[in-house]
LUMVO-427951 format. One line per 4 residues: number of its first residue (from 1); their letters; for each residue z, x, y of C-alpha. Coordinates in steps of 0.2 Angstrom, whole numbers. Example, Ala and Ser with C-alpha at 12.3 -4.5 7.8 and 13.67 -1.06 7.14 Angstrom:
2
1 = as = 39,62,-22; 36,68,-5
//
This chain:
535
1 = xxxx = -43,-49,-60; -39,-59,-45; -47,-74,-38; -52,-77,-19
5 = xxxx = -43,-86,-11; -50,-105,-11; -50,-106,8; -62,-92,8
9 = xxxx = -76,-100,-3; -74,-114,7; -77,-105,23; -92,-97,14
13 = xxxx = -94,-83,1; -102,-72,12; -91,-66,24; -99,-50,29
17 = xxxx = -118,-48,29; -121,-30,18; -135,-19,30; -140,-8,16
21 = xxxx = -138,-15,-1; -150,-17,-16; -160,-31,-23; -151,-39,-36
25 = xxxx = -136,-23,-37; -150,-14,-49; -143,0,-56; -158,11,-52
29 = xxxx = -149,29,-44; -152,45,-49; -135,44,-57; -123,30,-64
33 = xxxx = -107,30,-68; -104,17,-81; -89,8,-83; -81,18,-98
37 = xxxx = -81,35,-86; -65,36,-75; -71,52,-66; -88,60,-61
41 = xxxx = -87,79,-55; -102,82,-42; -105,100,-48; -105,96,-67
45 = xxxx = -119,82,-65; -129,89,-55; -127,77,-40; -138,87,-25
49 = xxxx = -139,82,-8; -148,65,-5; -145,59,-21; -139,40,-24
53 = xxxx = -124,40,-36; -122,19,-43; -104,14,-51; -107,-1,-61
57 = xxxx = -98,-16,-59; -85,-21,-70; -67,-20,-74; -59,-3,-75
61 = xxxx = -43,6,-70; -48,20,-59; -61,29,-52; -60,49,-47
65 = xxxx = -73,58,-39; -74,75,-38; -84,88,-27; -101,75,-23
69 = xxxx = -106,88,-7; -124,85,4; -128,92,17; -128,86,36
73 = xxxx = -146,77,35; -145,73,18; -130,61,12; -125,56,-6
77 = xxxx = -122,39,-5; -112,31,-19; -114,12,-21; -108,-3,-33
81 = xxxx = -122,-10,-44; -123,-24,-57; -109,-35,-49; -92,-30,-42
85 = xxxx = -82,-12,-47; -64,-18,-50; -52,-6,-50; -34,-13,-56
89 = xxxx = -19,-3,-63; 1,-5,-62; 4,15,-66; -3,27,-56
93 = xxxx = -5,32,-37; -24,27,-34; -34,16,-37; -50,27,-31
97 = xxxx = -48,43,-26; -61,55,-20; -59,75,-18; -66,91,-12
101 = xxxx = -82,83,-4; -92,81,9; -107,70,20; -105,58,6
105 = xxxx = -106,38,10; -97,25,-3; -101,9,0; -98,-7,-8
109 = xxxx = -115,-16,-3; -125,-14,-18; -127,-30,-23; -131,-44,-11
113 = xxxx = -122,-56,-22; -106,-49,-18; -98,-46,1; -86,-33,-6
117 = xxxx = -91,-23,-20; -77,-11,-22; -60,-22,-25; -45,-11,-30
121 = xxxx = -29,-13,-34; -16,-1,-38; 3,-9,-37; 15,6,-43
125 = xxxx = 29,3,-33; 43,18,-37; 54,22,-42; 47,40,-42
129 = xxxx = 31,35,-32; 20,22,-26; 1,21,-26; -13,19,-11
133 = xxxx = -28,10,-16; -40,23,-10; -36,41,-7; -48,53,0
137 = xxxx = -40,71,1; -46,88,-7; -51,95,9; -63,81,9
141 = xxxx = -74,80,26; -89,69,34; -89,55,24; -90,36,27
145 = xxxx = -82,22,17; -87,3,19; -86,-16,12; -70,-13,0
149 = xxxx = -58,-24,-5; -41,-18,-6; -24,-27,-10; -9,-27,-20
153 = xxxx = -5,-9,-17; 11,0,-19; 8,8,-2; -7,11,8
157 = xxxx = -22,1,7; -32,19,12; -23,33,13; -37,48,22
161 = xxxx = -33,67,24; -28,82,15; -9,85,14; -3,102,22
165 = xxxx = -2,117,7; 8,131,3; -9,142,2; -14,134,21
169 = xxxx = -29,129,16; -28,112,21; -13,114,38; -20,116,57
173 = xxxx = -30,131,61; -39,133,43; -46,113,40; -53,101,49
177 = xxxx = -59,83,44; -74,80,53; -82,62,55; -75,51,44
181 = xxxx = -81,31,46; -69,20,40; -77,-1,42; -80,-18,36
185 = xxxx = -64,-19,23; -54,-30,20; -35,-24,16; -22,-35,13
189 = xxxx = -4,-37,4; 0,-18,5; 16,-13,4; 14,2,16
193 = xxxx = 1,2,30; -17,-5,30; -24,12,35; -15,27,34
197 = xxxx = -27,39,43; -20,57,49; -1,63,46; 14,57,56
201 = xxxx = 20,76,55; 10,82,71; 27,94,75; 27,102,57
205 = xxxx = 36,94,40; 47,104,30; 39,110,11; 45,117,-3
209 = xxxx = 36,134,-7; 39,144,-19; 57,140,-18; 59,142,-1
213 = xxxx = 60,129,13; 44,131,27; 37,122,39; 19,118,39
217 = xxxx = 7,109,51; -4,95,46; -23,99,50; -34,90,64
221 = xxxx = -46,75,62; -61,77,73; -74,62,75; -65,46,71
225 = xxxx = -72,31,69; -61,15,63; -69,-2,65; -72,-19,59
229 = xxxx = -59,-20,48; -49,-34,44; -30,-30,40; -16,-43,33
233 = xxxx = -1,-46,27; 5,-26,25; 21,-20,21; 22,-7,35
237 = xxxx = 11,-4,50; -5,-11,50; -14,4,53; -9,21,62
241 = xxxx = -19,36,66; -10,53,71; -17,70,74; -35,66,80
245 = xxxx = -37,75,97; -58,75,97; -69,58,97; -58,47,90
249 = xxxx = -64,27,92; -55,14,85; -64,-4,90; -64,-21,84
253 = xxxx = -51,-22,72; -42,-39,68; -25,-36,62; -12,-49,57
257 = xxxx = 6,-52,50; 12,-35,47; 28,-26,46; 35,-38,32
261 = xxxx = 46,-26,22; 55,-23,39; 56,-4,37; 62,4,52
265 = xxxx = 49,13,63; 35,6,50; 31,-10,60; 19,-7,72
269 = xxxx = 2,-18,71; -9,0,76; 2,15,78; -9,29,89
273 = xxxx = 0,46,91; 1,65,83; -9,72,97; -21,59,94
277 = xxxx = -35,55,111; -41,38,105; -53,24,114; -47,7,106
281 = xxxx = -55,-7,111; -61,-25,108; -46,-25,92; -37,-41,90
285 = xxxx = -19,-41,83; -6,-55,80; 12,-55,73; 23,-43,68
289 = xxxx = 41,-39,71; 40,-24,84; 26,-18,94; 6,-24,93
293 = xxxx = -2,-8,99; 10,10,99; 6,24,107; 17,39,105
297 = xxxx = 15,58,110; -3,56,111; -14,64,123; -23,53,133
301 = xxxx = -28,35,127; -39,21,133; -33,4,130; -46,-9,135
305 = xxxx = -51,-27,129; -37,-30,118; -29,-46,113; -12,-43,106
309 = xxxx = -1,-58,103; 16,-65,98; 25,-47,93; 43,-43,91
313 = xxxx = 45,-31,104; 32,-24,116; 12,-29,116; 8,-12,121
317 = xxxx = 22,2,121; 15,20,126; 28,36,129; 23,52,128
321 = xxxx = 37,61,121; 34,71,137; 20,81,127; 1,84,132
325 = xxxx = 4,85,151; -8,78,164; -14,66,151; -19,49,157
329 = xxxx = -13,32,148; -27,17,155; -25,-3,151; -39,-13,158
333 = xxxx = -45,-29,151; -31,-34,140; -22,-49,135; -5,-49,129
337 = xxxx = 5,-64,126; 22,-69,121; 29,-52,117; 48,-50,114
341 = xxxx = 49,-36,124; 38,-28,138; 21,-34,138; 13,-17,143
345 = xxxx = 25,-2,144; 24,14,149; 34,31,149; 31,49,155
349 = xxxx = 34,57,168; 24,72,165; 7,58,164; -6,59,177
353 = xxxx = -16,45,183; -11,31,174; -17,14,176; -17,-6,175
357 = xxxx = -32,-17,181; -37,-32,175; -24,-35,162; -16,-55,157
361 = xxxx = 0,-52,152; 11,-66,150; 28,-74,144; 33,-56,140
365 = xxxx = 52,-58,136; 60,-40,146; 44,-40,158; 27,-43,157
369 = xxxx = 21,-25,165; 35,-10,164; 31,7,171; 46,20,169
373 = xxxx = 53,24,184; 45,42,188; 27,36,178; 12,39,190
377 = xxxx = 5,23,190; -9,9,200; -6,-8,196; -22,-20,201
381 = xxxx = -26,-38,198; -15,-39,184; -9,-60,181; 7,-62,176
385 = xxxx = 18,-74,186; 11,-89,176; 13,-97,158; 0,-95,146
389 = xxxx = -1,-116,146; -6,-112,164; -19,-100,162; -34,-109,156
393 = xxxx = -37,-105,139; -49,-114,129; -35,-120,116; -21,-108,115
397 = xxxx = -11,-118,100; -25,-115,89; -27,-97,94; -42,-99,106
401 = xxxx = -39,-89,121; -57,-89,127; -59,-92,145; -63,-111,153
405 = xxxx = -72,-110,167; -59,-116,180; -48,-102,171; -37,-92,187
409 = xxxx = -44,-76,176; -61,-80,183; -68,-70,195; -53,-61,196
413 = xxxx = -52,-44,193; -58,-29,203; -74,-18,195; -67,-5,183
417 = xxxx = -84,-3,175; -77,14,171; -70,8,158; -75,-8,154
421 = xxxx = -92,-15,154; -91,-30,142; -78,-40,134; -68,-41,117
425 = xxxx = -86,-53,112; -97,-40,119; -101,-51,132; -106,-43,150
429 = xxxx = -95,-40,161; -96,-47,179; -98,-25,188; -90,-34,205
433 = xxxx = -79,-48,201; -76,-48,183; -63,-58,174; -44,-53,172
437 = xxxx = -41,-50,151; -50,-48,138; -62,-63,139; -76,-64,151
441 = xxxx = -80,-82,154; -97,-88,146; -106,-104,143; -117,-95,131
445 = xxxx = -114,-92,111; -107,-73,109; -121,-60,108; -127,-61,90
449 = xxxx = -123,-79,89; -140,-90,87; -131,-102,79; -119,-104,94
453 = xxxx = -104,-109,81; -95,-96,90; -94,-83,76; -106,-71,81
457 = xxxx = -116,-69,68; -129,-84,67; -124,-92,51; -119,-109,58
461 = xxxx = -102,-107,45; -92,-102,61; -81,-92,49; -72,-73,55
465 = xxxx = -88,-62,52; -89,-59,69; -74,-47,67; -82,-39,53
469 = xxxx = -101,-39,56; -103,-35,73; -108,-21,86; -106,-5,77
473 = xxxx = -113,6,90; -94,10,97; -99,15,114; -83,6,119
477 = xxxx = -91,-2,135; -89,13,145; -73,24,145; -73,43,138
481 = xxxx = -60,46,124; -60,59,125; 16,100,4; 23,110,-10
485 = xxxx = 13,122,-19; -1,107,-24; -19,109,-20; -20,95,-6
489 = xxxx = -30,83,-18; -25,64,-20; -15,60,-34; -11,69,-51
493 = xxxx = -18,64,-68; -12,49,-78; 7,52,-83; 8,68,-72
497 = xxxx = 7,57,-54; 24,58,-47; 30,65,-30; 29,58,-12
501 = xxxx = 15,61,1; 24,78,6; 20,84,-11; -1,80,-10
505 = xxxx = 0,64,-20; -8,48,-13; 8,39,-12; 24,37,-5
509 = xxxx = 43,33,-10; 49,18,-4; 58,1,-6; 57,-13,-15
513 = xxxx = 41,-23,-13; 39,-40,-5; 28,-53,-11; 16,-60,2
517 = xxxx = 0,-70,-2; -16,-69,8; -20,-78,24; -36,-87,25
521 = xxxx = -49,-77,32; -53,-93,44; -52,-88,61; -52,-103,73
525 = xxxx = -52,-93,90; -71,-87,85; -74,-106,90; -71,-104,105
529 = xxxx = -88,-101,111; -94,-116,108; -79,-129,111; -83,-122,131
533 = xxx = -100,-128,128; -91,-145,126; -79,-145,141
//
């Protein structure tokens, strides 16, 4: 079992504040699944819609839930009690894996003592495969997952949808994952990605069936919703979401130091694509060897009050493959800094309507804004010509990239209420004159933040939970975003595990791991707030 880091308990043991847990993490469900029980099956306990399900806490090496079904007004909702669940193994390909489910909610707020009350760990690195933390699959639909910990995994920190089957049950035009919520976890050291939601096979990926070589199409995830999370430290891309054409939101991410096994093509901070329409907004992401936010043959995407800073290559890159024609890419209210590459780039000639208004991009290495040559694009009160010394940040060597009042951002931007109404602090936006990037200049505390440490979230600790305990109700300000012969579920039984993702497993070949330990979870940039009360 893993300590936290001592730089957390100094910044305050509770990060994240739990909205629905119990008094005391009492065990009092209509079921429990006690420590010495390393599966529960839905059907065979009886488990009916509405029900609470309680895993008590303790040490163990895996949990696997099985066919846990409600209904759409009547969720079952699984929670920790009696302390911590800690999942930890060195051998198999999950940590926690659920299948064959649906309208369940598995949260790790079950006892106030505890900010996270789901930890899990599952390191198998190969040879033959390597494990994700947690592993949702089985044709598993509408269900929520929030307040884990997970790190030290072989691959991804979460690993959601069903692989494609050689029966079709699970491949495009038979399933579809509706409404999954994915928020306030914290998932860090991974060896793959963060979050691996959706596949990267949106053309079709080759399968072994019944001897013969076929190609088969991954299914569709409709309603996403990816938010509050905090994401360190991984292996591969710090998160990436493919084939999710239909309300798909990802906001208010912070995402850090990724990319550090420097495989190629698996080093993005948030990778978008696979015929994905996403919103993503108010995310923050720093450091990584290639691109901060990737957009690739996807449909059309909203990128709005971002902060991406110091990566590789581009801030934002977007290309369309020259797929999904008449599709619109739109950046408003971001702030890029110091990118290798391009700041904001754009390709795709077969686009419609493109955009960039109010953006800050600066110090970009090849160009701070880049539209390919045939792009259809309208470029407006974007700042660019100046450093990011110049531009008026409230202290840019600590990571503070709040506006001071005399900032040239201020006042500077056209109205694109459109798409953006308030800033990557859900503070207003100015409708006429609002403020170019992702900050809107404000004397007052952040909206949430009594306390006026800057946070958000009115604790006077002036710790990160305003990344991981803020607005939830992802409106996004304003903008319209639009195998083999297995059986799809996640993983194989103890001994029986190996294969790769294309064979239904939750896990994936790859190279050796890297060490990496965790950051702090101190953010000094959510100070900001109130060092411009001091200016």
């Amino acid at each position: 079992m893993r300590a936290l880091p001592v730089a957390i308990v100094l910044l305050g043991t509770c990060l994240l504040a739990p909205a629905r847990a119990q008094a005391a993490g009492v065990c009092d469900c209509d079921h429990i699944i006690d420590v010495a029980t390393p599966s529960a099956n839905g059907v065979e306990l009886g488990i009916a819609p509405g029900d609470s399900v309680c895993v008590r806490g303790g040490a163990r090496e895996f949990l696997r839930l099985y066919e846990l079904n409600g209904t759409p007004d009547q969720w079952i909702t699984v929670r920790n009690c009696e302390g911590v669940v800690e999942i930890d193994n060195e051998d198999r390909g999950y940590g926690l894996t659920m299948d064959g489910s649906r309208y369940v909610h598995i949260t790790g707020t079950g006892d106030t003592d505890y900010t996270y009350g789901f930890r899990v760990r599952a390191a198998k690195d190969g040879p033959d495969y390597s494990a994700s933390g947690v592993a949702v699959g089985g044709l598993s639909s509408d269900y929520e997952i929030d307040h884990f910990e997970v790190y030290e995994t072989g691959f991804a920190g979460f690993s959601l949808k069903t692989e494609s089957t050689c029966d079709g049950s699970a491949n495009l035009g038979n399933f579809i994952q509706y409404d999954t919520r994915l928020h306030h976890n914290w998932i860090h050291d991974t060896r793959g990605e963060g979050i691996y939601f959706g596949s990267t096979g949106y053309g079709g990926r080759e399968f072994q069936c019944d001897g013969q070589t076929v190609v088969l199409h991954p299914h569709e995830h409709h309603g996403v919703q990816i938010h509050h999370n905090l994401i360190e430290n991984t292996g591969w891309d710090g998160m990436q979401v493919g084939v999710s054409p239909v309300d798909c939101r990802v906001w208010a991410n912070y995402i850090r130091d990724v990319g550090l096994e420097g495989v190629q093509y698996q080093q993005q901070g948030m990778q978008i694509g696979g015929g994905s329409q996403c919103e993503i907004w108010g995310n923050r992401l720093e450091r990584g060897p290639t691109n901060g936010i990737f957009i690739q043959q996807a449909a059309s995407t909203y990128v709005h009050d971002n902060l991406v800073v110091d990566f590789g290559e581009s801030g934002i890159y977007s290309n369309s493959n020259d797929d999904f024609d008449g599709s619109s890419y739109v950046f408003v209210h971001n702030t890029v800094l110091r990118s290798a590459g391009w700041g904001i780039a754009i390709f795709g000639g077969n686009l419609a309507g493109n955009l960039a208004w109010n953006n800050l991009v600066l110090e970009s290495g090849n160009g701070n804004i880049a539209p390919g040559g045939d792009v259809d694009w309208d470029d407006q009160n974007n700042i660019v010509d100046i450093s990011v010394a110049e531009a008026g940040f409230v202290d840019p060597a600590a990571g503070d990239f709040h506006l001071l009042e005399d900032s040239v951002a201020v006042g500077a931007g056209r109205a694109a209420g459109e798409w953006s109404t308030q800033d990557i602090d859900n503070v207003p936006r100015d409708p006429a004159a609002p403020d170019v990037g992702a900050y809107e200049y404000t004397d007052e505390p952040p909206p949430g933040d009594g306390d006026g440490d800057g946070d958000g979230d009115g604790d006077g600790d002036g710790d990160d939970a305003g990344w991981t305990a803020g607005d939830e109700s992802g409106d996004g300000g304003s903008a319209e975003s639009g195998g083999d012969d297995s059986t799809g579920e996640t993983g194989g039984e103890a001994g029986a595990d190996a294969g790769s993702t294309d064979s239904g497993c939750s896990c994936s070949s790859k190279g050796d791991p890297v060490g990496g330990a965790a950051l702090t979870l101190g953010l000094l940039a959510l100070l900001g707030a109130a060092r411009r009360r001091e200016d």
